[in-house]
N, C-alpha and C positions, 0 to 999 in steps of 0.2 A: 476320325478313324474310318477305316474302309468297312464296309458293308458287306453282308454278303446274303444273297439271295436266291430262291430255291426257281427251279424251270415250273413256270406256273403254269403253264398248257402241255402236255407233251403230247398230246394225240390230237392228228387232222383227223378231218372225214374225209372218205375217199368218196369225195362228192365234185360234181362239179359246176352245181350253182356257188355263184358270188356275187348275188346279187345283194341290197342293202336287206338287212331283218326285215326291216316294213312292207317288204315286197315280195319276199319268200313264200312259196306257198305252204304254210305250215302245218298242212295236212298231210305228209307227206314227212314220213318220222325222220329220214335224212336230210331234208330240207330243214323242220325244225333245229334239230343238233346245229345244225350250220345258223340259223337264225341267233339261237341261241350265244354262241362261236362269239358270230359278226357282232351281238350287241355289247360285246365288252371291247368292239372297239381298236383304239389304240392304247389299250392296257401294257401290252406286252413289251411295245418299241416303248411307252415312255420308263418302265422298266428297264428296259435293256440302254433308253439313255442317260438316268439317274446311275444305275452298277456302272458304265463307262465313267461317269464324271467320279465317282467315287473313287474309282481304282488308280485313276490319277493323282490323287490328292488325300493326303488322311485329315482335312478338316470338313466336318461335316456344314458345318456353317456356308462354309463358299459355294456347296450343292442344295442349299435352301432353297432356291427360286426353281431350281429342278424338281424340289421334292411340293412343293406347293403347283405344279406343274403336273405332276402325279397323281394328287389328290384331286383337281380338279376333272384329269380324265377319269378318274373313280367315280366320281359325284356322278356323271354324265355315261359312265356306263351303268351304275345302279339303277337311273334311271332309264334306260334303255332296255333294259333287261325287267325292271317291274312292268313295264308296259307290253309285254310279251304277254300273248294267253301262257295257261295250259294247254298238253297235247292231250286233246281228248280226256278230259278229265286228270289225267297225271302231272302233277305238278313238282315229281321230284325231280326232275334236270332243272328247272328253271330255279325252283329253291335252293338245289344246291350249286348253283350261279351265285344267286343271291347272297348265301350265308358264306359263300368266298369272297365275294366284292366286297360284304358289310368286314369281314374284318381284316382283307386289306386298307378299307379305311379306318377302320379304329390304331389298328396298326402306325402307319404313315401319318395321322393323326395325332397317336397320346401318346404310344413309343419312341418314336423319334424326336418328338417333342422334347422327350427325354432323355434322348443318347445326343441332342442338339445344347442341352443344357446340363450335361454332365460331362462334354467335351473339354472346356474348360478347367474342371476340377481334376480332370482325366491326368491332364500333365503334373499333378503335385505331390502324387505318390507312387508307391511299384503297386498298393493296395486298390487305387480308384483307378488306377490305367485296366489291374485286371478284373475290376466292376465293369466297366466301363464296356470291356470285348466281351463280358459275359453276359449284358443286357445284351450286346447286337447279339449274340449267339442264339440268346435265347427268343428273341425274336425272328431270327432266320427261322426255329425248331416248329415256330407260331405257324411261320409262309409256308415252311415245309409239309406241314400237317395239315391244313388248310387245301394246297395243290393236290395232298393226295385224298382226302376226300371229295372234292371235286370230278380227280380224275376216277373215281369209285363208282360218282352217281352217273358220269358220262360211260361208261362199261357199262353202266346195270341197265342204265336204260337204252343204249345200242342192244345188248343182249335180249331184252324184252322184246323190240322191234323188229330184231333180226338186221342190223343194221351194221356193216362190215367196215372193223377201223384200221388204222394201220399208224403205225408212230410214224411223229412226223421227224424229218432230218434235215428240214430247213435250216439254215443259216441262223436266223433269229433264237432258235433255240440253243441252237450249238453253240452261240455267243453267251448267251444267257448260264446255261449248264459251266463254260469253262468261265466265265464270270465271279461264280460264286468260287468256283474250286480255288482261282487263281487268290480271290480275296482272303479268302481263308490259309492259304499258302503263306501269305503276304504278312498276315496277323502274327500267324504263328513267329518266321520269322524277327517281325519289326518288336515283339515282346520281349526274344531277347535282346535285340540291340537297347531297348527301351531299359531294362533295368541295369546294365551296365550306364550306361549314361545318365540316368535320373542318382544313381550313386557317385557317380565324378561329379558332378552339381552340387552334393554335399557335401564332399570332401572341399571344393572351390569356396563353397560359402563357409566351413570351417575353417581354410585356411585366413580369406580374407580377415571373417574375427581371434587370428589367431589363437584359436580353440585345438589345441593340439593333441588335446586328449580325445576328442568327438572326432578331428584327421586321423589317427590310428583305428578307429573302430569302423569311420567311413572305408577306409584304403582295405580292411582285410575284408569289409561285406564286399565289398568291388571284386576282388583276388577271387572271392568266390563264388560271386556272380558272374565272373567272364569264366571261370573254371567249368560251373554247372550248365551255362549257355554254350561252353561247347562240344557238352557232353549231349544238350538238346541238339544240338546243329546238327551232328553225326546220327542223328534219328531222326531226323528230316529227311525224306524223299527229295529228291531235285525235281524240278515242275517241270512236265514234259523233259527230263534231258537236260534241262539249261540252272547249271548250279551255281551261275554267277551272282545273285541277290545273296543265298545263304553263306558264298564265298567272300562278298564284302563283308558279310555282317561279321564274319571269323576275324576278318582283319581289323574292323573295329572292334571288335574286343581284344584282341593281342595287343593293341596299340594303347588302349585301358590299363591292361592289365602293368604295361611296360610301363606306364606311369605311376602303377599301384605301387610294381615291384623296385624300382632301379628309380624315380626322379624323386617320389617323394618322400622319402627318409634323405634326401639331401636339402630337400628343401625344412623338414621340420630339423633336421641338423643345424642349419642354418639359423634357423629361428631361433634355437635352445641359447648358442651363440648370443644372439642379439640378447638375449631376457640375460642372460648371465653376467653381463658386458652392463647392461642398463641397471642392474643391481652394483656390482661394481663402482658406477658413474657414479650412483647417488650415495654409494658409501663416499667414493673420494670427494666429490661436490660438497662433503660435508664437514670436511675438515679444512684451514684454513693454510696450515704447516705440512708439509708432505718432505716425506726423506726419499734421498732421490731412488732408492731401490720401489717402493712406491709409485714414483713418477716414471720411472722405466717401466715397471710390472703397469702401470696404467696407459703408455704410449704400445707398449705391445700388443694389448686387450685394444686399442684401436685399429692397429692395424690389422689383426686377424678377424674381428667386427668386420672392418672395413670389405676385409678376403670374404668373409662368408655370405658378405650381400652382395657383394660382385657374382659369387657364386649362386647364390640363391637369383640373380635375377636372368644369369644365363638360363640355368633348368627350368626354373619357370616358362621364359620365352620359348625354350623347345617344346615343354610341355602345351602349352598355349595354340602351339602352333599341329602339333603332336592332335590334341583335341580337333582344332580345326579341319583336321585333314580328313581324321576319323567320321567326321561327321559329313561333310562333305562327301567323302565316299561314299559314305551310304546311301545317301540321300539321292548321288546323283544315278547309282545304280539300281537302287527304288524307281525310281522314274527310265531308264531304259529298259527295266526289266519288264514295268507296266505297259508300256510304249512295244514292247516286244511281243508280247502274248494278248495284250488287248488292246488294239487299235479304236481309236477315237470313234464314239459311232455316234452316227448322224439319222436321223431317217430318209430314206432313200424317197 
C-alpha cells in the first residue's frame, strides 16, 4: 500500500554557512541551528525517495531495500547529531533532534515492519485492507507529531537567540508536502475500488463451488458497495484538478455493479437449470422402461440444459472479460495518475 508522510523539516535558516556540522563554528546561534540542520544529513531526500517509490507501487515489499536505506541514513544521522555539543549549556535544539530521529527509527523500524507483514493479510478482507490504511495513518499521525515538535524546539530556540527564520519553499519540500497529500488521495480512492472487487472475488469463488445461495448474498453486498462507493467518489475532491483516477474508479464499479445487476442472475439461472436437469437425470437413469412422453420430456430437459450452458458460458466470458477491463483500467490509470503528480525522484 502507498504510504504517506508528513514534510519533516519545513523551516531553513536564513543563513548562509553550508559548511559540513563538524566545521561550523558553533558558537554562533545560526551556525549552530544549521550544524544542527546539516547532521541529519540526507534524512529528507531518502525520505522523499522511499514516498516516490511508494507512490508508484502499492506493495510495500518491493520498497524494502529503500526503506532499509532509510534506516541506515537514520542510524548515521543519530549519530551525527549526539556528537553535536550543547550551545552554551542548552541542550534543547539538539535533544529535540534527537528525540525526532529516535522515533523515526522506531518508526521505519517496528511499524513498518508491521504494515510490511500485514500487507499480505491486507488483500483477504474489506476488514484487514481497512486495518491495514489505518496502521499507515496512524503512523503518518506518529511523523506528524514528531515534525511538529521538532519544528517547536527549532522556533523556541531561534526565538531565544534572536535568530531569523523563514519557511523554506524548496522543491524538496514541495515534493514531500504534495507526496503525502497525493498518497492519501490515492488511499482513499483505491479503498473503494478495493471493496468492490475483494466482493466480485467472492461472488467468483461462490460461483465456481456453485454455492448459490452465498452468489446472491455476495452479488447484493457488491450492488451496494459500488452504490455507496459512489456516493464516496462524489465527496472526493479531484487532486489538483485532475479527476481522471476517481473517474476510473466510477467506471470500475459501474462495470461491477453491471455484473451484479444484469450477468449474474443469468448465470445462477443457468445453473438452477443444470441442478434441475441433473435431478431429473438421475430420476430417469433410474428406471430401466421409459414411455416415450418421458423420453421426449427427457430429450427436451437436454436440450434446454444444453441452451443454458451455451448461455451460461457466453455471459460468463463477457463477464470475465468485463472484470478484466475493470481492473485493468484502473490500474493502469493509478499508475498515470502517479506518474502525473509525482515524478520519479532521484537525488540530484
Amino acid at each position: 500500500m502507498r504510504r504517506t508522510f508528513p514534510i519533516l523539516f519545513a523551516m531553513m535558516l536564513m543563513l548562509l554557512a553550508t559548511n559540513d556540522a563538524s566545521s561550523q563554528n558553533t558558537d554562533n546561534p545560526g551556525d549552530y541551528m544549521t550544524a544542527v540542520y546539516n547532521a541529519r544529513g540526507d534524512m529528507d531526500v531518502k525520505y522523499m525517495q522511499y514516498m516516490s517509490a511508494a507512490a508508484h507501487g502499492r506493495s510495500a515489499r518491493k520498497v524494502e531495500k529503500l526503506r532499509q536505506q532509510v534506516l541506515d541514513n537514520i542510524y548515521q544521522s543519530k549519530s551525527n547529531t549526539m556528537a553535536l555539543p550543547k550551545y552554551k549549556g542548552d541542550n534543547s535544539l539538539r535533544q529535540g533532534s534527537i528525540d525526532y530521529i529516535q522515533l523515526c527509527l522506531q518508526i521505519f523500524k517496528e511499524d513498518y515492519d508491521k504494515i510490511v507483514n500485514m500487507e499480505e493479510l491486507a488483500e483477504q478482507s474489506v476488514d484487514e485492507m481497512q486495518a491495514y490504511i489505518l496502521l499507515q495513518e496512524k503512523v503518518d499521525e506518529k511523523l506528524d507529531e514528531a515534525a511538529d515538535r521538532l519544528d517547536k524546539a527549532v522556533n523556541e530556540f531561534a526565538a531565544k537567540n534572536n535568530v531569523k527564520l523563514i519557511k523554506d519553499d524548496n522543491p524538496l519540500s514541495e515534493k514531500m508536502g504534495k507526496a503525502g497529500k497525493l498518497n492519501k488521495y490515492i488511499n482513499n480512492v483505491y479503498m473503494v475500488f478495493f471493496k468492490c472487487n475483494w466482493q466480485d472475488g467472492q461472488i467468483v469463488k461462490a460461483m465456481n463451488n456453485q454455492k448459490l445461495n452465498d452468489v446472491e448474498q455476495a452479488r447484493n453486498a457488491l450492488i451496494r458497495y459500488a452504490d455507496e462507493g459512489m456516493v464516496a467518489l462524489d465527496t472526493l475532491k479531484t487532486f489538483e484538478g485532475d479527476p481522471s483516477f476517481a473517474v476510473a474508479c466510477r467506471d470500475a464499479l459501474k462495470s461491477y455493479k453491471n455484473i451484479a445487476e444484469k450477468d449474474l442472475p443469468q448465470l445462477t439461472d443457468a445453473l438452477l437449470k443444470q441442478e434441475e436437469f441433473n435431478k431429473m437425470k438421475k430420476s430417469f437413469d433410474a428406471k430401466t422402461d421409459h414411455s416415450k412422453g418421458e423420453v421426449d420430456n427427457f430429450n427436451k430437459g437436454v436440450k434446454e440444459v444444453n441452451e443454458a450452458m451455451n448461455k451460461y458460458n457466453q455471459v460468463n466470458n463477457k463477464s470475465n472479460d468485463t472484470r478484466k477491463q475493470a481492473v485493468n483500467g484502473f490500474n493502469n490509470a493509478q499508475k498515470q495518475f502517479a506518474d502525473a503528480h509525482m515524478p520519479y525522484f532521484k537525488k540530484s
